[in-house]
C-alpha positions in Angstrom: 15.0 12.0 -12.2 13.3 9.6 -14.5 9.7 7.6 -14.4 10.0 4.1 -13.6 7.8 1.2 -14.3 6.1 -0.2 -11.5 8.1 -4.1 -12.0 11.4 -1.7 -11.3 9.8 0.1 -8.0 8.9 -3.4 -6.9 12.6 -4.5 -7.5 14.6 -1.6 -6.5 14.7 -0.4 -2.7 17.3 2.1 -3.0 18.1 4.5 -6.1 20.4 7.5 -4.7 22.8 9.6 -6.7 25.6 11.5 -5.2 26.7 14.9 -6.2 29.9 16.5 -5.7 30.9 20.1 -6.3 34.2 22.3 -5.6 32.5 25.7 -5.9 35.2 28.7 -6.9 36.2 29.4 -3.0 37.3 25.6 -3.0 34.5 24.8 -0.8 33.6 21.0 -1.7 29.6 20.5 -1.6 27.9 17.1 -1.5 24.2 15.8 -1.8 23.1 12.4 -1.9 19.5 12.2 -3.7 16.7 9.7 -3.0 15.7 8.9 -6.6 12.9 6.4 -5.3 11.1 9.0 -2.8 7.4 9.4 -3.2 7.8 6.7 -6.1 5.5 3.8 -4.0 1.9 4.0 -4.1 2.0 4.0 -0.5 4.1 7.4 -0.6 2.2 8.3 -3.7 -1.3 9.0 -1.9 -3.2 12.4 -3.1 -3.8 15.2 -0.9 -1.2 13.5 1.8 1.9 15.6 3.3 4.5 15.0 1.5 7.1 13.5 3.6 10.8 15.4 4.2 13.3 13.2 5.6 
């Protein structure tokens, strides 16, 4: 989504953006993205498993 600095990680706990779609069937479709995951160091850690939720 975006990089952030690391005074705005410290500040923020949740970033999420929610997306809505009618598709042509009428079906409605909705996901909620986690805009902070992996962004902490703790999270951030090379060669670890990335973590799906």
């Amino acid at each position: 989504m975006g990089v952030f600095s690391r005074r705005f990680v410290e500040r923020i706990d949740v970033l999420q953006v929610r997306v809505r779609v009618t598709d042509v069937v009428g079906d409605s479709h909705e996901r909620v993205l986690d805009c902070m995951r992996g962004s902490r160091e703790e999270c951030n850690v090379p060669g670890a498993e990335p973590v799906n939720e």
